[in-house]
Structure formats: structure tokens, C-alpha cells
N, C-alpha and C positions, 0 to 999 in steps of 0.2 A: 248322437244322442242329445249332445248341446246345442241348440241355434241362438243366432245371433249374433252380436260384436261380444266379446271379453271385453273388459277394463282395461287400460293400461296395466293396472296393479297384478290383475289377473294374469296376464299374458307373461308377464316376470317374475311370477310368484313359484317361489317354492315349496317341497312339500315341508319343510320345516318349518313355515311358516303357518301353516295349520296345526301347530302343537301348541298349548299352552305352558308353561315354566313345571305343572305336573302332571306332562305326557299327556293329557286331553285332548282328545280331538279339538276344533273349533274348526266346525263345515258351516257355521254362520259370518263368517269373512266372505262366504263366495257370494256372488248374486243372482246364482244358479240351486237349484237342487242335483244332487249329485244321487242315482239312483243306489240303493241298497246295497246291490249287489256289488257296484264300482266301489262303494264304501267299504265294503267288508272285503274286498281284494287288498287296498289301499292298509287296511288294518292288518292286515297279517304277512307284511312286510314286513320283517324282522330290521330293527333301528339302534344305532347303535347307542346306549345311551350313558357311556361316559366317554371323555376325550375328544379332541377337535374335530375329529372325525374324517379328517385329512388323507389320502392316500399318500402312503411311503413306500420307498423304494424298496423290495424284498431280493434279494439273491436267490435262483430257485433251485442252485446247489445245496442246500445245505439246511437241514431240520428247523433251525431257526431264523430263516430268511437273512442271520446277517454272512457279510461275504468275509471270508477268508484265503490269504494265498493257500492253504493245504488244499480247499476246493477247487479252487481255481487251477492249479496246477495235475490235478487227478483229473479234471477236467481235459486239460491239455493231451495231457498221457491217456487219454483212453480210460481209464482207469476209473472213470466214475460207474457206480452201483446201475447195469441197466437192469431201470424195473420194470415190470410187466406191463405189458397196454392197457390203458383204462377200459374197464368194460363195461362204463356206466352210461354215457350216451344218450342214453333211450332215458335217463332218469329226466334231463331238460325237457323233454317232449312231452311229458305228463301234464294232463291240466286240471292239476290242482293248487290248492294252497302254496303259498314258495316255504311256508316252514316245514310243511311236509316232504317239498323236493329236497331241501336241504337239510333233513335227515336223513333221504335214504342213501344220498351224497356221502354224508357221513359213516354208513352203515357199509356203500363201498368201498372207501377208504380205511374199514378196521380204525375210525377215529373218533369213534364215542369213547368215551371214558369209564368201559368196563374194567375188572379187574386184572382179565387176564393182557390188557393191551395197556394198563398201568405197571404191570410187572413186567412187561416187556420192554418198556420204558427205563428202568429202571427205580420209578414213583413209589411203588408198594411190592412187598416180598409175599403178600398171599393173593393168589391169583383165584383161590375158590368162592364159591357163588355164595355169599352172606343171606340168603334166603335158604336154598337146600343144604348147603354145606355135604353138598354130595361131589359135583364135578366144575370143573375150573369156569368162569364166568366172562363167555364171550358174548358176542352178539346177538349169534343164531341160541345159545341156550338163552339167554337174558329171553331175549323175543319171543321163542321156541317152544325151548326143550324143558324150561324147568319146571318141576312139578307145580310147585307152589306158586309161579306167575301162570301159568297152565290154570289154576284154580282160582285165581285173582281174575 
């Protein structure tokens, strides 16, 4: 789509370097036109926007990524929680938006922040749907089942 030499600048440039200090684009640093479409792909990369932004190191035993000998050792012994096989897969293959891929990521994982997966948490003690106040407030109702987002 681009011809030609890049710039040095270009060639090293990151995409953080196309934001301004208030999340703004700036597609006029390039000495290129970048077409629409690659624009709006670019834009709905989800960014993180506080903290260094750094990758750290998680432990993938344990609900809070830090590590502990209790994990480590249930680990050892066999004893760690086997959970079910992911059976999302098919959700990377989609070609759409990545904020949409990674909600339905989230949606296989049971880790949007409905009510009933905050009381499961132990977060909140009422796990019912604050719109119908008929039945408990998971995914598939939030999404779904309930009447009132059903009418929304």
C-alpha cells in the first residue's frame, strides 16, 4: 500500500509516538497517507492508558498472577485445579475489531464483571439483574435473556 523509502524516523518509529500528551492521533508526523481503513484498525487497538506499560512477570498458578509456595507446591503434587480446555479458539480467527475479539474472550472466560461472577468472587453479595430484578445477572442474561435489555 506504501511505496517508496520510509525515513529513518519512520522506520523506528513507534506507535506511541503517534499520540499526543491527550490521546490524539497525530497521522501528520508520517510523510505518508495512511489509508482509512488502516487508520481505523490502528484506532481500535485498545491502549493502555495509565502506567509504564511495561510487561511483568505473572505466575499462571494463581488468580492474581503473584506466585506463591502454596501454588507452587499443589502444583508439584498434582493437586492443582484442572480446568476445562479452552473452547475459544475460533474467537482469534474473527476479522473484526480486536475490542470486539476481546470481549468475546472475555465473555469465554465468565470475566466481565456481571453480578453473578462478582458474587462468585466474593466482590458483591447480590448476584440479581439491577434492570429486572427477576433472575441472577450473568452473561448470557445481561446479553440475552433479560427482558428489559431485550427492549433496550
Amino acid at each position: 500500500m506504501i511505496e517508496g523509502p520510509l525515513t529513518q524516523r519512520e522506520v523506528d518509529m513507534k506507535l506511541s509516538e503517534l499520540l499526543d500528551h491527550v490521546q490524539e492521533w497525530k497521522w501528520e508526523v508520517l510523510s505518508f497517507e495512511l489509508p482509512s481503513c488502516i487508520k481505523d484498525r490502528i484506532k481500535a487497538i485498545p491502549r493502555q492508558q495509565v502506567g509504564s506499560g511495561e510487561d511483568v512477570i505473572m505466575w499462571k498458578f494463581s488468580k492474581d498472577g503473584e506466585f506463591t509456595t502454596k501454588s507452587a507446591y499443589a502444583l508439584l503434587n498434582g493437586t492443582q485445579q484442572n480446568s476445562l480446555p479452552f473452547l475459544g479458539q475460533w474467537i482469534w480467527k474473527i476479522d473484526t475489531l480486536p475490542r470486539i475479539v476481546s470481549f468475546l474472550w472475555l465473555c469465554m472466560h465468565n470475566s466481565l464483571p456481571v453480578r453473578a461472577e462478582l458474587t462468585l468472587r466474593g466482590i458483591t453479595t447480590n448476584s440479581c439483574c439491577p434492570l429486572c430484578n427477576r433472575f441472577p445477572e450473568t452473561i448470557s442474561h445481561m446479553l440475552r435473556d433479560c427482558v428489559v435489555a431485550k427492549n433496550f
